[in-house]
C-alpha positions in Angstrom: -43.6 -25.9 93.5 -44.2 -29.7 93.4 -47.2 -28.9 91.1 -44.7 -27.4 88.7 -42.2 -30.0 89.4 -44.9 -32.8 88.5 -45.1 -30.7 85.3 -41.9 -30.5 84.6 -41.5 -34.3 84.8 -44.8 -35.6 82.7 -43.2 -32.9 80.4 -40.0 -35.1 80.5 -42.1 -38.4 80.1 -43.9 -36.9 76.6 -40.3 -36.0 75.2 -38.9 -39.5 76.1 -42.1 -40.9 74.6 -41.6 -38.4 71.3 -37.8 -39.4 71.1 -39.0 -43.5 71.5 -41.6 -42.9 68.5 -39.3 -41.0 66.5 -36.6 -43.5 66.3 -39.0 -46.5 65.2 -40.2 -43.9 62.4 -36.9 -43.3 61.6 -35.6 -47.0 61.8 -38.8 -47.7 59.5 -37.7 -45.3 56.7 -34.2 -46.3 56.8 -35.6 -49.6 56.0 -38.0 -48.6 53.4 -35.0 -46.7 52.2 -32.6 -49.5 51.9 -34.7 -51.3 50.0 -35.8 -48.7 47.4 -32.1 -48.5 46.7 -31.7 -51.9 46.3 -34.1 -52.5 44.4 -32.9 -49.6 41.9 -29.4 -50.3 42.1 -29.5 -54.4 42.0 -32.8 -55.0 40.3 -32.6 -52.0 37.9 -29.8 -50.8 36.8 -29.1 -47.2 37.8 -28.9 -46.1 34.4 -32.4 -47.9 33.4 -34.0 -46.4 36.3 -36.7 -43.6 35.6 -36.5 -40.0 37.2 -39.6 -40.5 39.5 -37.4 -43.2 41.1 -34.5 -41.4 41.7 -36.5 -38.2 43.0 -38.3 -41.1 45.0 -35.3 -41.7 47.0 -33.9 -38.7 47.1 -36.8 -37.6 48.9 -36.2 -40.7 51.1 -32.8 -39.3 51.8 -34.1 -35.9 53.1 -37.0 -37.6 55.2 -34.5 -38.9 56.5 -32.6 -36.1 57.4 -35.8 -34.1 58.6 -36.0 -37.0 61.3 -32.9 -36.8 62.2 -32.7 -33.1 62.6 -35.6 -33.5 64.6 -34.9 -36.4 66.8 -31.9 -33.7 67.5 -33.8 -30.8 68.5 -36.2 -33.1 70.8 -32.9 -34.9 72.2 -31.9 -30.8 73.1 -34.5 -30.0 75.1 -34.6 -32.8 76.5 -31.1 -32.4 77.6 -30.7 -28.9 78.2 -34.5 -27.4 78.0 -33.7 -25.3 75.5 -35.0 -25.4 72.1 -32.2 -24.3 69.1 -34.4 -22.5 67.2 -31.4 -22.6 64.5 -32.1 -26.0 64.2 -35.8 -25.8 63.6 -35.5 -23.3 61.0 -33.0 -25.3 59.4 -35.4 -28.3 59.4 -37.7 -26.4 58.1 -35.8 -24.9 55.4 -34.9 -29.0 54.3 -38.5 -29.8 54.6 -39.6 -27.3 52.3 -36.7 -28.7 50.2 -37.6 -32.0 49.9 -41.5 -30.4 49.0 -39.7 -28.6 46.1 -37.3 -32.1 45.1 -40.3 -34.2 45.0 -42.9 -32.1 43.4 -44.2 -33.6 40.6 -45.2 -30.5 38.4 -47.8 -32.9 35.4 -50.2 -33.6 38.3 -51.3 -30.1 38.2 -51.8 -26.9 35.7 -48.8 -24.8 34.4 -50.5 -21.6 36.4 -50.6 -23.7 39.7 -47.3 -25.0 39.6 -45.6 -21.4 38.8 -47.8 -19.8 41.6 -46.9 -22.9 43.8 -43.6 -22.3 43.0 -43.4 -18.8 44.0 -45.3 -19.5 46.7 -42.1 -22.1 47.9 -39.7 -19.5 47.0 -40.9 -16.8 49.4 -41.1 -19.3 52.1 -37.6 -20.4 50.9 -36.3 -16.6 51.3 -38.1 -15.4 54.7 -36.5 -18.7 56.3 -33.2 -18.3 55.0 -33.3 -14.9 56.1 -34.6 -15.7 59.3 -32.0 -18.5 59.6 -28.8 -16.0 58.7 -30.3 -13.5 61.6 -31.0 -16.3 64.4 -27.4 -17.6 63.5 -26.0 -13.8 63.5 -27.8 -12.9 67.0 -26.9 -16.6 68.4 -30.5 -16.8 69.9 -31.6 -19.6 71.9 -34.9 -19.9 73.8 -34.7 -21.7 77.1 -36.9 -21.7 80.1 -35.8 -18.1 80.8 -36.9 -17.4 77.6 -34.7 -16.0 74.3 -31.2 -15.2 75.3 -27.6 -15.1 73.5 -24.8 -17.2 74.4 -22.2 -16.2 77.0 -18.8 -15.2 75.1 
């Protein structure tokens, strides 16, 4: 048992490490982010600024929000070593998104954009679907592995 234990806590260690990383990413694009805006809101105009600029930082926003959704889901297990697979899927759901958002469709032929496209919208589908099932079954997978809540 001690060699699990020892596990268990270098396990910990990597988390706390994760979390630690995370957060100076995330304090680094909040930065990055703040200044985009500025500089569209102060030093250009909004109405003079050009759609790539705008997708720009909306695509800052949603980084944003994948970290934070993530830095959740880590902060989770940490906490209660289980993993909300909800949240994951709905993390992945935003990151695929922000991949539609900031797709920039003249870097590419009409054919590959369309079958990219379609591509994104299966993906799109099977993870909402799998998103309204997890959040219909409540399913959460812990060190017991997947189980419901108690009611």
């Amino acid at each position: 048992m001690k060699f699990l234990d020892s596990i268990d806590k270098i396990e910990k260690g990597i988390y706390a490490a994760l979390i630690i990383m995370l957060i100076i990413v995330l304090l680094a694009a909040v930065v990055d982010l703040v200044i985009g805006l500025y500089n569209v809101l102060v030093k250009v105009t909004p109405i003079q600024a050009e759609a790539h600029e705008m997708i720009t930082l909306l695509g800052g926003f949603l980084l944003v929000l994948i970290g934070v959704e993530l830095l959740e889901t880590i902060k989770a297990y940490f906490h209660e070593n289980t993993i909300h697979v909800e949240i994951v899927v709905l993390l992945a759901i935003i990151a695929v998104s922000r991949k539609v958002i900031i797709m920039d469709p003249t870097s590419m032929s009409g054919f590959e954009f369309g079958f990219e496209l379609m591509s994104i919208g299966v993906i799109i589908v099977g993870l909402g679907a799998g998103y309204y099932l997890i959040k219909k079954a409540g399913i959460t997978i812990g060190p017991g592995g997947m189980r419901k809540p108690e009611e």
